[in-house]
PASEBA-1860 file (N, C-alpha, C; in nm, 3 decimals):
! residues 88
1> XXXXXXXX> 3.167/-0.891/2.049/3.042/-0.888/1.975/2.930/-0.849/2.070 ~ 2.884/-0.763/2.041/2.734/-0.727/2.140/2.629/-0.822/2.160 ~ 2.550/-0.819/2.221/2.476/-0.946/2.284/2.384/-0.944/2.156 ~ 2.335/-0.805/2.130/2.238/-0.841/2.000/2.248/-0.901/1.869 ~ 2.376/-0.847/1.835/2.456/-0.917/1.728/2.512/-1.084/1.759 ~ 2.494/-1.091/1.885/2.521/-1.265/1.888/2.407/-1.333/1.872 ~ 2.285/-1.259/1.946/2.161/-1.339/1.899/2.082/-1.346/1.793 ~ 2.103/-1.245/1.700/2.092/-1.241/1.581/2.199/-1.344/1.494
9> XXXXXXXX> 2.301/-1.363/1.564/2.387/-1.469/1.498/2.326/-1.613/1.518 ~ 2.294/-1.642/1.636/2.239/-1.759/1.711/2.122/-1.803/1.592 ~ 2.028/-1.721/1.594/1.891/-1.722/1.537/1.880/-1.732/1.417 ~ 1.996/-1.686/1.301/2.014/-1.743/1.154/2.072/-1.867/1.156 ~ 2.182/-1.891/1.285/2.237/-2.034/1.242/2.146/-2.131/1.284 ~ 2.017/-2.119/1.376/1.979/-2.206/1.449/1.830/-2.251/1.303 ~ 1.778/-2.088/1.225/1.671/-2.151/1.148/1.713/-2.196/1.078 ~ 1.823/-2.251/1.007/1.875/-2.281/0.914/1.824/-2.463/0.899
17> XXXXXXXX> 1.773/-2.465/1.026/1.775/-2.633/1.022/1.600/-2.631/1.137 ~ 1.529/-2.499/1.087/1.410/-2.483/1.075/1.302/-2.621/1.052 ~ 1.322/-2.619/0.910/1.239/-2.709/0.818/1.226/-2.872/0.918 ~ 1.403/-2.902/0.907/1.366/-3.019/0.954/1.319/-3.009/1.103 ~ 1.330/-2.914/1.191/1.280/-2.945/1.319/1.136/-2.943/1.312 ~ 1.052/-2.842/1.229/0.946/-2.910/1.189/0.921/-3.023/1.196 ~ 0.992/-3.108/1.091/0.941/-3.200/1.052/0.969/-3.329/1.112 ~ 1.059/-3.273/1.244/1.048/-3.390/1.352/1.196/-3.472/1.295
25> XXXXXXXX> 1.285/-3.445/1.197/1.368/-3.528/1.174/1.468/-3.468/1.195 ~ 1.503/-3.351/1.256/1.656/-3.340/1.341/1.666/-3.404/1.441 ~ 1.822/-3.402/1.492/1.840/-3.456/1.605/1.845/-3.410/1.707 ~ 1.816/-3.513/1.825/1.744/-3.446/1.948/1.861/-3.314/2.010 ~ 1.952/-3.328/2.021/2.071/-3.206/2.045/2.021/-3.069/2.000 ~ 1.973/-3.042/1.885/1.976/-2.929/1.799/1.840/-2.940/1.787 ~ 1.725/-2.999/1.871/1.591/-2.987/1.863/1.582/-2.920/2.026 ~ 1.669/-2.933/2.044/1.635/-2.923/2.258/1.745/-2.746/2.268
33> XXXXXXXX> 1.836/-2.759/2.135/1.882/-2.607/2.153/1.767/-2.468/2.042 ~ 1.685/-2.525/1.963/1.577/-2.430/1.896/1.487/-2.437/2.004 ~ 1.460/-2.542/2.050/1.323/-2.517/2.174/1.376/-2.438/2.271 ~ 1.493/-2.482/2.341/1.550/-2.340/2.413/1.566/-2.203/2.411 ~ 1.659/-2.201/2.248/1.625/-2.063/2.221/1.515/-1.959/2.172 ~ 1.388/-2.032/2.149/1.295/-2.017/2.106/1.211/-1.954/2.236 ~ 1.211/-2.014/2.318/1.182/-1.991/2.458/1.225/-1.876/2.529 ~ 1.364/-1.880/2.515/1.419/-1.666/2.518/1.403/-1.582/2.429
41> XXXXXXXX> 1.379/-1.602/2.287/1.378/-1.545/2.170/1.251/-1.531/2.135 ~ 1.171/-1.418/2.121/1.010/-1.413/2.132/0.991/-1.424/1.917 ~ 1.121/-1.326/1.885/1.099/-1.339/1.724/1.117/-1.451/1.648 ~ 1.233/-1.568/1.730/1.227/-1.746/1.676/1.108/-1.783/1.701 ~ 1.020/-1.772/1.808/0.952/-1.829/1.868/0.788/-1.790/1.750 ~ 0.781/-1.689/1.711/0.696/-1.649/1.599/0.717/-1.699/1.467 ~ 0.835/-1.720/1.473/0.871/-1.772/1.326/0.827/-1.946/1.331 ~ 0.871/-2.038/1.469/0.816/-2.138/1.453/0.669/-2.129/1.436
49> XXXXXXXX> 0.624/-2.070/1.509/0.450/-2.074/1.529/0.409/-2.031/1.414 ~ 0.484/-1.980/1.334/0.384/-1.932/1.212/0.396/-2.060/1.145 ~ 0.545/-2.097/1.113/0.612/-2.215/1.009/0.466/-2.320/1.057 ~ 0.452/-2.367/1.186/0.387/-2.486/1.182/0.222/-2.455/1.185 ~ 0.198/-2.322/1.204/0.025/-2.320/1.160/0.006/-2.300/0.994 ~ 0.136/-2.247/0.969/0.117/-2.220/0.799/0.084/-2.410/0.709 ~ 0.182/-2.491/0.793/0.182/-2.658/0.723/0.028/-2.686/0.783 ~ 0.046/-2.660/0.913/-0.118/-2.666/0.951/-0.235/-2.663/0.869
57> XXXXXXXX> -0.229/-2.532/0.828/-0.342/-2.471/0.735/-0.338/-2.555/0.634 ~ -0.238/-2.545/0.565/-0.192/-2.652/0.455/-0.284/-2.781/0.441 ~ -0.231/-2.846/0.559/-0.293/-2.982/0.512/-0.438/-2.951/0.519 ~ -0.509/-2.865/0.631/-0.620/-2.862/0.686/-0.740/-2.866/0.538 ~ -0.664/-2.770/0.450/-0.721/-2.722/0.288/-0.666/-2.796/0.173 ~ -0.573/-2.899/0.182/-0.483/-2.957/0.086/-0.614/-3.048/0.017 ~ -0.725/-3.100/0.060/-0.789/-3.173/0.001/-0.910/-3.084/-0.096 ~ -0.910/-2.963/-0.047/-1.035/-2.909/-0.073/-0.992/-2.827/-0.226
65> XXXXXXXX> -1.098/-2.836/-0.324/-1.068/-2.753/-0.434/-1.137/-2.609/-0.419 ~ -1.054/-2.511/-0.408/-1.108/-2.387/-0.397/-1.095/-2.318/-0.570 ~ -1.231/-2.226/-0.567/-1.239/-2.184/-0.649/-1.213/-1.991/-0.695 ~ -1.141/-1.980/-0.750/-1.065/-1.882/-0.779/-1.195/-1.784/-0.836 ~ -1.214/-1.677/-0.887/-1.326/-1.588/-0.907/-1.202/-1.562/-1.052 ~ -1.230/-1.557/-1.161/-1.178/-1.542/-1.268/-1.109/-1.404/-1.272 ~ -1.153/-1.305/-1.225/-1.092/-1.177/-1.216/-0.945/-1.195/-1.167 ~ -1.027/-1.239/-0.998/-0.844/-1.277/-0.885/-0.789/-1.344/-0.987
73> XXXXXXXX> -0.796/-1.466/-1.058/-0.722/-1.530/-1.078/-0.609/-1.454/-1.202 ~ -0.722/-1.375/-1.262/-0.628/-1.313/-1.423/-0.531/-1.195/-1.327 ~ -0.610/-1.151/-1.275/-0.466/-1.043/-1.184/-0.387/-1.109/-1.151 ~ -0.399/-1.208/-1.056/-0.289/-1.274/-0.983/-0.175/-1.347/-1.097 ~ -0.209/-1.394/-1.219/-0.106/-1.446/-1.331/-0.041/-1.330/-1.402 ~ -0.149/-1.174/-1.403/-0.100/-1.100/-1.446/-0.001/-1.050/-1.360 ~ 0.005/-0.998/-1.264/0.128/-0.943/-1.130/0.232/-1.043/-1.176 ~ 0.194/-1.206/-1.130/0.342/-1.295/-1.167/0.393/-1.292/-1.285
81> XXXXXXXX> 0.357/-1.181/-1.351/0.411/-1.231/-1.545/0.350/-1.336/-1.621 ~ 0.262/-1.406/-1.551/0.215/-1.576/-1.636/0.106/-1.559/-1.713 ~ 0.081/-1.456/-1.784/-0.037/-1.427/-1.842/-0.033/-1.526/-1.961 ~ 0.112/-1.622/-2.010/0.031/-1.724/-2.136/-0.002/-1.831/-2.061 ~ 0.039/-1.823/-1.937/-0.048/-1.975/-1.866/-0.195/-2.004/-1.873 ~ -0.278/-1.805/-1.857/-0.434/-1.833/-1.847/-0.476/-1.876/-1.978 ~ -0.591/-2.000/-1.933/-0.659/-2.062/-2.001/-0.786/-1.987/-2.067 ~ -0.747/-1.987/-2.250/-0.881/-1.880/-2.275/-1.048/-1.931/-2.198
END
């Protein structure tokens, strides 16, 4: 197997258990081999950093009610198909 094709192998089996290293509840074995490979792997290493500024952002705005501009909002239901969701 070529080296690229192994690390591309490495790097699907390793995000697979993504979420929970996030979330701090894997175990330390398989938290100390994503931080490793993450560390040689510049494209894992983007994928964590995005995963945890994206929850970041998240909470940062989770309290705040933002307000949609009625236009964005009818496009945006229209693109997803949900046009009987909008409220006349």
């Amino acid at each position: 197997m070529s080296a690229k094709k192994q690390s591309l192998t490495q790097c699907q089996s390793l995000l697979v258990f993504l979420s929970d290293f996030i979330d701090g509840t894997l175990n330390d074995d398989l938290c100390q081999e994503i931080t490793s490979h993450a560390a040689e792997c510049e494209h894992c290493r983007i994928v964590v950093d995005t995963l945890r500024k994206t929850i970041s952002l998240y909470h940062e705005c989770a309290d705040e009610q933002a307000e949609i501009p009625g236009e964005v909002r009818s496009q945006l239901f229209k693109t997803l198909n949900l046009q009987d969701y909008l409220e006349p």
